[in-house]
C-alpha positions as YAML, in Angstrom:
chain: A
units: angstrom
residues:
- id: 1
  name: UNK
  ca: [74.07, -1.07, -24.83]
- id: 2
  name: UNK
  ca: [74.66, -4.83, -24.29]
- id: 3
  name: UNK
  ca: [76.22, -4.19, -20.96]
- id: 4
  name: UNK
  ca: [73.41, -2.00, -19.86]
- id: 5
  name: UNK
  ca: [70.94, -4.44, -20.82]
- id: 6
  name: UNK
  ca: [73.32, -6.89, -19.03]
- id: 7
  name: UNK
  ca: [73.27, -4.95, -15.84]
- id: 8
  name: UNK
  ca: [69.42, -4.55, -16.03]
- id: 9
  name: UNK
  ca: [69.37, -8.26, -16.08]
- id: 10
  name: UNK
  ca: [71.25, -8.80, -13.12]
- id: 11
  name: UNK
  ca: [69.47, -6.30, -11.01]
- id: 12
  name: UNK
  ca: [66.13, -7.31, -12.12]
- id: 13
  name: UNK
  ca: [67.20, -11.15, -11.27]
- id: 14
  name: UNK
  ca: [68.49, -10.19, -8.06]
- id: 15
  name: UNK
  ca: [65.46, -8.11, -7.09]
- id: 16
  name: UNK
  ca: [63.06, -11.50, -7.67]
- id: 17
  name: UNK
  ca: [65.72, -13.86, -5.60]
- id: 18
  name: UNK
  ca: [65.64, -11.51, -2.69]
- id: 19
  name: UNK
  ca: [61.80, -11.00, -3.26]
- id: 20
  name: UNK
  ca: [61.32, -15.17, -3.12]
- id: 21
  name: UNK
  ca: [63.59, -15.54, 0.19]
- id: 22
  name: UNK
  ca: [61.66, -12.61, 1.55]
- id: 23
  name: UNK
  ca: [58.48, -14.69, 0.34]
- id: 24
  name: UNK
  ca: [59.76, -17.59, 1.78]
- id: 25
  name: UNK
  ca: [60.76, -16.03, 5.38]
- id: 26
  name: UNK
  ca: [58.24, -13.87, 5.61]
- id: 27
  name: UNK
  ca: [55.29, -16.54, 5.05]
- id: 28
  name: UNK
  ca: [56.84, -19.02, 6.93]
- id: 29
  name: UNK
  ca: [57.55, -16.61, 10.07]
- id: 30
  name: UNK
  ca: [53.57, -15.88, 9.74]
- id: 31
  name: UNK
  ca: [52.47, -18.98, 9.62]
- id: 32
  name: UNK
  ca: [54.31, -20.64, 12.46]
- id: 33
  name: UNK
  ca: [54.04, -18.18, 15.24]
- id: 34
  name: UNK
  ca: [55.07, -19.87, 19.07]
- id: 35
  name: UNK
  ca: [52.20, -19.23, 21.74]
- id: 36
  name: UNK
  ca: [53.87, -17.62, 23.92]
- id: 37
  name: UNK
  ca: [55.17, -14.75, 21.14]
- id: 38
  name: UNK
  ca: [54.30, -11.14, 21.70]
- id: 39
  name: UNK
  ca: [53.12, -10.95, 17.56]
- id: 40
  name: UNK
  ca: [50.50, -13.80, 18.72]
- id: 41
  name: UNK
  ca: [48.51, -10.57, 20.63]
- id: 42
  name: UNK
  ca: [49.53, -8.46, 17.44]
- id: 43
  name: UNK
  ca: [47.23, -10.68, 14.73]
- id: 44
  name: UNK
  ca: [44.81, -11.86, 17.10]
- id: 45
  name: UNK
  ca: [42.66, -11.61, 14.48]
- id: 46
  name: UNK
  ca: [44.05, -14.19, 12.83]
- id: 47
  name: UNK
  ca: [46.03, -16.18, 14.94]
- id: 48
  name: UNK
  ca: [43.22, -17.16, 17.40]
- id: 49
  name: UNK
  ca: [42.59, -20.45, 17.59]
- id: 50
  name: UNK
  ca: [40.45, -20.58, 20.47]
- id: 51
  name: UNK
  ca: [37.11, -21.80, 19.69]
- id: 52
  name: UNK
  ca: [35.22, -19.60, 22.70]
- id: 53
  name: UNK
  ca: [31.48, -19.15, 22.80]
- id: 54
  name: UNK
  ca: [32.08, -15.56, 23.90]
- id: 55
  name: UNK
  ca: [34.48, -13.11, 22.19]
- id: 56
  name: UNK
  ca: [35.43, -9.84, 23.46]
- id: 57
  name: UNK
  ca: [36.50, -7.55, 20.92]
- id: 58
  name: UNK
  ca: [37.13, -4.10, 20.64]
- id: 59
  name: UNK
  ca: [40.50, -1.53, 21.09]
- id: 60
  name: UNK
  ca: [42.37, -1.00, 24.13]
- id: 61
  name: UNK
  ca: [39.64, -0.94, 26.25]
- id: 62
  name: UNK
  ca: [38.61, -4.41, 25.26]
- id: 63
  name: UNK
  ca: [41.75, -5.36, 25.39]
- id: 64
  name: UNK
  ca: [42.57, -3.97, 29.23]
- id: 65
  name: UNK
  ca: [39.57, -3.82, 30.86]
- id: 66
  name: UNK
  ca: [37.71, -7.03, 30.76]
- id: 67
  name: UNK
  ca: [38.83, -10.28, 32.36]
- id: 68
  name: UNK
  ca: [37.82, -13.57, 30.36]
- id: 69
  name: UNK
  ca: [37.92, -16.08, 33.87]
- id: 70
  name: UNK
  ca: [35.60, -13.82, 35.33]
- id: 71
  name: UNK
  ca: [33.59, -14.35, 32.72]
- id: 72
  name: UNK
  ca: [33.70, -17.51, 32.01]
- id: 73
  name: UNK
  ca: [33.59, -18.32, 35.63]
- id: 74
  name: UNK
  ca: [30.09, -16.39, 36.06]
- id: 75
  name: UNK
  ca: [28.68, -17.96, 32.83]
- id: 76
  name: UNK
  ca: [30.16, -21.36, 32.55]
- id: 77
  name: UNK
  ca: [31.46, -20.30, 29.28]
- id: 78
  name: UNK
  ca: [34.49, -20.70, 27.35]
- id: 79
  name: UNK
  ca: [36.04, -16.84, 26.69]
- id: 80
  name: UNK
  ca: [38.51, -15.24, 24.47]
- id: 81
  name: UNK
  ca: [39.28, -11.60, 24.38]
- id: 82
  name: UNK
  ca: [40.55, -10.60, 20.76]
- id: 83
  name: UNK
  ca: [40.74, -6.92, 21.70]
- id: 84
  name: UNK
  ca: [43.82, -4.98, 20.42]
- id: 85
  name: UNK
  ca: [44.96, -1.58, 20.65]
- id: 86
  name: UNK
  ca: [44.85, 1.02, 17.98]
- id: 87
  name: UNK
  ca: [42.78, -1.54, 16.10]
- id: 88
  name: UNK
  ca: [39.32, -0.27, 14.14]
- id: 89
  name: UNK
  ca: [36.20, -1.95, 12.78]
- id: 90
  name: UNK
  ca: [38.18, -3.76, 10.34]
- id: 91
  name: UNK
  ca: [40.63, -5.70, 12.90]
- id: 92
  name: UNK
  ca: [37.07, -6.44, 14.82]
- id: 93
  name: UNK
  ca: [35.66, -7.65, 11.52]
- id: 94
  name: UNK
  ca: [38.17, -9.99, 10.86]
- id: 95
  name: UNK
  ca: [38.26, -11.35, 14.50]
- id: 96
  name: UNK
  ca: [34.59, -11.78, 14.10]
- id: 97
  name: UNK
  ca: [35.11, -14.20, 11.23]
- id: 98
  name: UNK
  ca: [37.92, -15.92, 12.65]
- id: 99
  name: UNK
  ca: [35.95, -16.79, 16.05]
- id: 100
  name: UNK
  ca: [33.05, -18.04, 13.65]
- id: 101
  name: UNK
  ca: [35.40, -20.25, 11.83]
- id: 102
  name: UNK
  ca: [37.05, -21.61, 15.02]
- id: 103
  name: UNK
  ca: [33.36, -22.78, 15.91]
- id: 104
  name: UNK
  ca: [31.06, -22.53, 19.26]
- id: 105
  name: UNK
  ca: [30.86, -18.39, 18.99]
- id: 106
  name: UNK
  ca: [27.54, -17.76, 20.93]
- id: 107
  name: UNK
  ca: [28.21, -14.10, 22.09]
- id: 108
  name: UNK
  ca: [29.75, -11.29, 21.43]
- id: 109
  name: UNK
  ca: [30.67, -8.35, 23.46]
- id: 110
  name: UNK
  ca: [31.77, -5.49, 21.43]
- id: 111
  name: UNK
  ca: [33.52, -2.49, 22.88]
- id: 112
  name: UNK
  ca: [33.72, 0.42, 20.75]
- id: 113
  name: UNK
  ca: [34.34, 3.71, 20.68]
- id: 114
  name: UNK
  ca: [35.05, 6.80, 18.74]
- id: 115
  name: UNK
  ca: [38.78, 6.27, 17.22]
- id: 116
  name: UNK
  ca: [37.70, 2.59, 16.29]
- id: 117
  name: UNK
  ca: [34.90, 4.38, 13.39]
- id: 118
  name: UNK
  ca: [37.86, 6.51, 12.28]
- id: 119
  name: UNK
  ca: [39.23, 6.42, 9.12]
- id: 120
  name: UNK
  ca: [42.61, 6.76, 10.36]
- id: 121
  name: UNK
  ca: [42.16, 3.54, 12.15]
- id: 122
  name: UNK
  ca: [41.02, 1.57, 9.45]
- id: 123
  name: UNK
  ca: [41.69, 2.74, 5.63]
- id: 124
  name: UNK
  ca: [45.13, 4.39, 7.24]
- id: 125
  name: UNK
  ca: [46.30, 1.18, 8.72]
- id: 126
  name: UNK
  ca: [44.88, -1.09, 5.98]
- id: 127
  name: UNK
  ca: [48.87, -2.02, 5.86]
- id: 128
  name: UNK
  ca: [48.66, -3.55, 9.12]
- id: 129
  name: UNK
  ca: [46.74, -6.52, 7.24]
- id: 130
  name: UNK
  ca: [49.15, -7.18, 4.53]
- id: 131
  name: UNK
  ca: [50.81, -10.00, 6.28]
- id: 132
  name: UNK
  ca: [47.78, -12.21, 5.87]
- id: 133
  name: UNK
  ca: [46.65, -11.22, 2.21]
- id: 134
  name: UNK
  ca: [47.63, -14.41, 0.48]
- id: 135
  name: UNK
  ca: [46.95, -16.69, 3.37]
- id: 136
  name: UNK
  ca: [43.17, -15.32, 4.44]
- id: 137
  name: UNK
  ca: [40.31, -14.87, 1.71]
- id: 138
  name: UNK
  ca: [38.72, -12.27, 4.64]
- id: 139
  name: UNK
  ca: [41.85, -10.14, 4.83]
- id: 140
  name: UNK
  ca: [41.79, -10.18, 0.89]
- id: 141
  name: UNK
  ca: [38.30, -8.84, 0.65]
- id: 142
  name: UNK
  ca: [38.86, -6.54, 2.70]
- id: 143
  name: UNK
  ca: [41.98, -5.42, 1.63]
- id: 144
  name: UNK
  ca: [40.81, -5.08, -1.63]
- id: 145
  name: UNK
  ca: [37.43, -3.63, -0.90]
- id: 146
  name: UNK
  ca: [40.00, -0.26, 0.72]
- id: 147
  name: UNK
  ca: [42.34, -0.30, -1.31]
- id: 148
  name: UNK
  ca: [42.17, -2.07, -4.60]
- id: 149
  name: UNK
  ca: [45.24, -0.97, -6.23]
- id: 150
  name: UNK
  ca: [47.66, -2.18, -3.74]
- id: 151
  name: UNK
  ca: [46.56, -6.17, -5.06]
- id: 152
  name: UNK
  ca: [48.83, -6.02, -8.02]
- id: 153
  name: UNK
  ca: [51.97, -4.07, -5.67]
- id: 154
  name: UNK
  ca: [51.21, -7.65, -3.27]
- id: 155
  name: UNK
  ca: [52.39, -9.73, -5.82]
- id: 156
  name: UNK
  ca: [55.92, -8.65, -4.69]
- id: 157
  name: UNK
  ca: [57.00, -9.85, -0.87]
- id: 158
  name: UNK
  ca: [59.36, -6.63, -0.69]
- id: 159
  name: UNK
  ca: [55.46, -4.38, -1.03]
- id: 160
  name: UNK
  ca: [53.56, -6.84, 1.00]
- id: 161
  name: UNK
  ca: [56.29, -7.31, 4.47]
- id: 162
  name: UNK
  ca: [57.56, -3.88, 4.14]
- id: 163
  name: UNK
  ca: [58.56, -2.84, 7.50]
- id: 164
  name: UNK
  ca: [57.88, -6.09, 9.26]
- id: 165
  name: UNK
  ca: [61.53, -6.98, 10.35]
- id: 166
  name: UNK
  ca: [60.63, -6.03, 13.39]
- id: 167
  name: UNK
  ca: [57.87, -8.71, 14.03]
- id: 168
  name: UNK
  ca: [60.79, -11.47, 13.00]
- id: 169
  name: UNK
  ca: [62.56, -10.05, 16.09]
- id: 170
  name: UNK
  ca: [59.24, -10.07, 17.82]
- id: 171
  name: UNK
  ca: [58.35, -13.60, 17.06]
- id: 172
  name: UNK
  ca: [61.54, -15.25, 18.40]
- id: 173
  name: UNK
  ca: [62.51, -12.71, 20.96]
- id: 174
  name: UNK
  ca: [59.78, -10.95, 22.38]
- id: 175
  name: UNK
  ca: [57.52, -13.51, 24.42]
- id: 176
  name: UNK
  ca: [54.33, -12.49, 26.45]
- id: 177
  name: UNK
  ca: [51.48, -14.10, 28.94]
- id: 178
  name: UNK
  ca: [47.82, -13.70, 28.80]
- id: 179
  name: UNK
  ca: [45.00, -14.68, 30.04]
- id: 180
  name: UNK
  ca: [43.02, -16.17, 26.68]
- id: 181
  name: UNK
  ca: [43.98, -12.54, 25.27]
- id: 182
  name: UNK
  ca: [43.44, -10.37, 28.21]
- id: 183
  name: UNK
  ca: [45.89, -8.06, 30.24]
- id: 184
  name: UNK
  ca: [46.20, -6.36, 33.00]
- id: 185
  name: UNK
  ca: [47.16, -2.55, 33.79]
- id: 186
  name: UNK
  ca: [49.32, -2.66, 36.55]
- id: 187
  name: UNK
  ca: [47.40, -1.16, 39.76]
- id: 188
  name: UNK
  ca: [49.35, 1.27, 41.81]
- id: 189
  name: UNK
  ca: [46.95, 2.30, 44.59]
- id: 190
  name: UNK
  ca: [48.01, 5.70, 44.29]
- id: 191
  name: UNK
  ca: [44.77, 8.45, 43.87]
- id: 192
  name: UNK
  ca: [45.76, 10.51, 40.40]
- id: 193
  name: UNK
  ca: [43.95, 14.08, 39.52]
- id: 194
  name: UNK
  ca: [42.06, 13.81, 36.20]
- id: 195
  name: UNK
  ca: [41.50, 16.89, 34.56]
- id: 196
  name: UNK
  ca: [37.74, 17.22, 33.28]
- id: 197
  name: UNK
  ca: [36.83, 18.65, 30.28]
- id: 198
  name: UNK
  ca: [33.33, 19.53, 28.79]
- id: 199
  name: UNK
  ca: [32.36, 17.44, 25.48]
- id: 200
  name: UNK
  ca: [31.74, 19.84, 22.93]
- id: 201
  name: UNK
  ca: [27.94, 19.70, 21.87]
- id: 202
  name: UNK
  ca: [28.26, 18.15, 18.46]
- id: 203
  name: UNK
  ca: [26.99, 14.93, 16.38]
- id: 204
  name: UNK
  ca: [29.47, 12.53, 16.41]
- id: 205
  name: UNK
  ca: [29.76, 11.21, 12.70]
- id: 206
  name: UNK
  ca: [31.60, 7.96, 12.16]
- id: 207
  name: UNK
  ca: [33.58, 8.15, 8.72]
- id: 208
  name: UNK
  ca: [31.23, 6.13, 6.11]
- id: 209
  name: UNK
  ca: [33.84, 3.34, 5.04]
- id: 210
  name: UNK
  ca: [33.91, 2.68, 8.95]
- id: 211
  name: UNK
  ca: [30.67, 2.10, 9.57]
- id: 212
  name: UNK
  ca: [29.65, 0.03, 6.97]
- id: 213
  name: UNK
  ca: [32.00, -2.72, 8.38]
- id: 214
  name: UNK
  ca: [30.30, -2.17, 11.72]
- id: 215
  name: UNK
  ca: [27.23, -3.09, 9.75]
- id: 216
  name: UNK
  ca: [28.96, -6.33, 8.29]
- id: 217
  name: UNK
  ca: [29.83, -7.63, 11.83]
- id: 218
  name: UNK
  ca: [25.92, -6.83, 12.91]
- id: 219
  name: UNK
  ca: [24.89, -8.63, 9.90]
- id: 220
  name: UNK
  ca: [27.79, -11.12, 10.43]
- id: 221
  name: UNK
  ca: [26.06, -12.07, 13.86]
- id: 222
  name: UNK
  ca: [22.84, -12.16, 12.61]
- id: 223
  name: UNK
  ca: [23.18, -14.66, 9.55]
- id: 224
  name: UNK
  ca: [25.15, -16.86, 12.12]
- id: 225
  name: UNK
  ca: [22.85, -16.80, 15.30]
- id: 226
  name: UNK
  ca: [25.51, -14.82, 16.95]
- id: 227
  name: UNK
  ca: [24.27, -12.39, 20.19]
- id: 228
  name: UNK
  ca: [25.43, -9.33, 19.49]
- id: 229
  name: UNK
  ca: [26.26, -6.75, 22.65]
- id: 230
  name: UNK
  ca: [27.83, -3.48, 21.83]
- id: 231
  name: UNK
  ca: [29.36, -1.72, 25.41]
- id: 232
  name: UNK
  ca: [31.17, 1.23, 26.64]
- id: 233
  name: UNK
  ca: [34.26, 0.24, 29.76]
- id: 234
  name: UNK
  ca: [34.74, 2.65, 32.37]
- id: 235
  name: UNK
  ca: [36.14, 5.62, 32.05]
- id: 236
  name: UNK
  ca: [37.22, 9.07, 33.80]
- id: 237
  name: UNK
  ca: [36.24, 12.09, 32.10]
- id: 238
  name: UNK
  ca: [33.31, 13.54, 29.90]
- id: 239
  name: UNK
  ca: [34.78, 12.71, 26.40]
- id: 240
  name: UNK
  ca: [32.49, 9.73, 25.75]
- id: 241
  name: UNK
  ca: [29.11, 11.52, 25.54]
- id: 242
  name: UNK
  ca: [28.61, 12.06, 21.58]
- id: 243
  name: UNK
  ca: [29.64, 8.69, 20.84]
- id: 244
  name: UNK
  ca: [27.90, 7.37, 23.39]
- id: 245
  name: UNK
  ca: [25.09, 9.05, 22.01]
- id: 246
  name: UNK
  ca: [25.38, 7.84, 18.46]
- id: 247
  name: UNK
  ca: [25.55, 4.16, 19.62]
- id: 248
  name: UNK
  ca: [22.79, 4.39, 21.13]
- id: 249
  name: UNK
  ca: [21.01, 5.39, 18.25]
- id: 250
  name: UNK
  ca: [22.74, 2.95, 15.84]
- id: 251
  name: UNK
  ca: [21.79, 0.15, 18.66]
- id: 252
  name: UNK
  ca: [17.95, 1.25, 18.82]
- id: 253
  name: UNK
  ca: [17.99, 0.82, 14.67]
- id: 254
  name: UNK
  ca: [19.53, -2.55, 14.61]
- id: 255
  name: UNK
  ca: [17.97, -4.33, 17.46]
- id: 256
  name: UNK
  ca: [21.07, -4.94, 19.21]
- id: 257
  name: UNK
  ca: [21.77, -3.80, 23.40]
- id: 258
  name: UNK
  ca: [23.90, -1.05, 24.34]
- id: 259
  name: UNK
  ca: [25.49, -1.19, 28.01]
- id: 260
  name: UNK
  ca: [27.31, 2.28, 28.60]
- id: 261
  name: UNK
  ca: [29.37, 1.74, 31.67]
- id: 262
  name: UNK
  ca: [31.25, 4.90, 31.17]
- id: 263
  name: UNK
  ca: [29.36, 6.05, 34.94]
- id: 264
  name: UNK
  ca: [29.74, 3.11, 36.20]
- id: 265
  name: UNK
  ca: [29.09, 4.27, 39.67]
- id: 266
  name: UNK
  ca: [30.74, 1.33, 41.78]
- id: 267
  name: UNK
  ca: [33.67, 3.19, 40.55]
- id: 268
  name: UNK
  ca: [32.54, 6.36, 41.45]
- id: 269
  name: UNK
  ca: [35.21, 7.53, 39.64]
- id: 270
  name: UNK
  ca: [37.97, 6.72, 41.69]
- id: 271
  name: UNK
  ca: [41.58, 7.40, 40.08]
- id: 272
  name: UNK
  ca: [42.97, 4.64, 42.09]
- id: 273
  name: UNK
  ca: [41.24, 1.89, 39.48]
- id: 274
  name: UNK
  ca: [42.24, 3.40, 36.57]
- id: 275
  name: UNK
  ca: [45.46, 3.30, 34.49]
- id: 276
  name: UNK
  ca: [44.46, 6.83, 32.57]
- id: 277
  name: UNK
  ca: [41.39, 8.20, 31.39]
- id: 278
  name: UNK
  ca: [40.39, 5.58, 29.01]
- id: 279
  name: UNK
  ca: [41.52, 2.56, 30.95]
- id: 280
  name: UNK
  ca: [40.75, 0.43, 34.19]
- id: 281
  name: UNK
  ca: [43.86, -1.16, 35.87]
- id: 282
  name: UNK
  ca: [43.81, -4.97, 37.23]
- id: 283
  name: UNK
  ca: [41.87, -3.57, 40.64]
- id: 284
  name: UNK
  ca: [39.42, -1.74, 38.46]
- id: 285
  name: UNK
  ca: [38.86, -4.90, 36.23]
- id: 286
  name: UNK
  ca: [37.72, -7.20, 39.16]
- id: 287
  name: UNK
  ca: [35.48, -4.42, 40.11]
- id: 288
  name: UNK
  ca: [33.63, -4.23, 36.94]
- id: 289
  name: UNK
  ca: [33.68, -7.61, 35.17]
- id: 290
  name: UNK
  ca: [31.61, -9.40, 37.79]
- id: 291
  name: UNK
  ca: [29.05, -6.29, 36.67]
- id: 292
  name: UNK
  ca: [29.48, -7.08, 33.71]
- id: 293
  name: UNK
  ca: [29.18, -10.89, 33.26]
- id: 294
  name: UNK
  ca: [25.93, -10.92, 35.64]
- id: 295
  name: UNK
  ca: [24.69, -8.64, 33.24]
- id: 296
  name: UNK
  ca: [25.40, -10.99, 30.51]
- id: 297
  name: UNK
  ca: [23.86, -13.95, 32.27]
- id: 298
  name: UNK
  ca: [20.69, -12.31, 33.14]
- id: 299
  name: UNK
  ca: [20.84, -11.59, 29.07]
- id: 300
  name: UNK
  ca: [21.35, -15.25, 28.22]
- id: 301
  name: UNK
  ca: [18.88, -16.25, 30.02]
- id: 302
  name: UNK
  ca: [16.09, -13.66, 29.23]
- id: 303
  name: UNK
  ca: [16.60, -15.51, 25.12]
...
């Protein structure tokens, strides 16, 4: 029995070294993350120190298809694009905050789009988040707001960097160039046949948990004199009507503009500007940007 106990002792004791140099590591790693690393573009959200007076956020789409100097260029503004793929309300939440923290956030310029109000792309990645629990009191609401019980399993550096070896790798190895966040498809030139589909004719309904943090970043804006634009990028194909629909809607009820540039017809939906259905390559980009940010300076300037 004494050796058993033993045993348990020396597992148990082992288990909390491993889980402090983990800690140790781990934290560190996160905390001191080169600007030129690929994981800089992975926790935009918090890694951002850019203190822009416009912020682009959104998914993919954000992240792709809109080009900060243009921008900036057009509106004598200081830019930052914090859009991520595979990212939902909740990574745009965060980056909200962050931007606000880092000071001068005048605008914002939301992309959005179906998957983002998904609860597969926010309560199913709440993980994604983890990294940041101890060190940000936004990632810790939030966190616990979706999913309370995993505060006491954080305690432990084994629960809280499961499967984030890879970023270690990432940080050190992997480096990558933006421009303040964006970046370009590459542009081919080649024409590409899309395959059209009809939208079925149904609501869209975002999942409840979803949209309530959309309604935190609208109220975010509000309480700190933030201009709040939500948009749709280019696209090919007839998969963006319902949504499209809905944000109009939820737009019209808060007060806030909605610019759908799925049509965009300078496009005319040309294959050669876009990467795939959902987004513009670096040709496409200079073709709507400069449609965009005039846009956004005749809105400035109408307040």
């Amino acid at each position: 029995m004494k050796s058993l106990i033993k045993y348990i002792t020396y597992v148990l004791g082992g288990l909390l070294i491993i889980d402090l140099i983990i800690r140790f590591v781990f934290s560190f790693t996160y905390s001191h993350v080169p600007k030129d690393a690929e994981l800089m573009q992975r926790y935009k959200y918090e890694l951002n120190e850019d203190s822009a007076e416009i912020l682009i956020i959104g998914a993919s789409r954000a992240m792709f298809c809109y080009q900060p100097s243009i921008i900036s260029d057009t509106l004598q503004m200081s830019v930052y694009d914090a859009g991520l793929d595979g990212v939902g309300v909740i990574g745009q939440y965060l980056s909200v905050q962050n931007a606000i923290n880092n000071g001068d956030l005048k605008i914002v310029v939301y992309d959005l789009g179906a998957l983002q109000l998904t609860d597969k792309w926010n309560q199913d990645k709440i993980s994604a988040y983890y990294p940041y629990y101890w060190e940000d009191k936004y990632v810790r609401e939030v966190v616990d707001d979706c999913k309370p019980s995993a505060k006491w399993l954080l305690k432990s550096a084994l629960y809280q960097y499961n499967s984030c070896f890879h970023d270690i790798v990432r940080t050190f190895f992997q480096k990558k160039v933006n421009d303040h966040g964006y970046e370009p498809l590459p542009y081919t030139g080649k024409e590409w046949e899309p395959q059209y589909w009809d939208e079925k004719e149904e609501a869209f309904v975002p999942d409840p948990w979803a949209e309530k943090y959309l309604d935190k970043i609208v109220e975010l804006s509000k309480e700190n004199q933030v201009k709040l634009v939500i948009t749709m990028a280019p696209g090919l194909g007839s998969g963006f009507r319902s949504s499209s629909l809905y944000l109009s809607d939820y737009c019209k009820k808060n007060g806030i503009p909605f610019w759908d540039f799925t049509e965009l017809k300078e496009l005319n939906r040309d294959s050669r500007y876009f990467k795939d259905y959902n987004h513009l390559n670096s040709e496409g980009v200079k073709i709507f940007t400069p449609i965009l940010a005039h846009k956004l300076k005749t809105f400035v300037s109408e307040k």
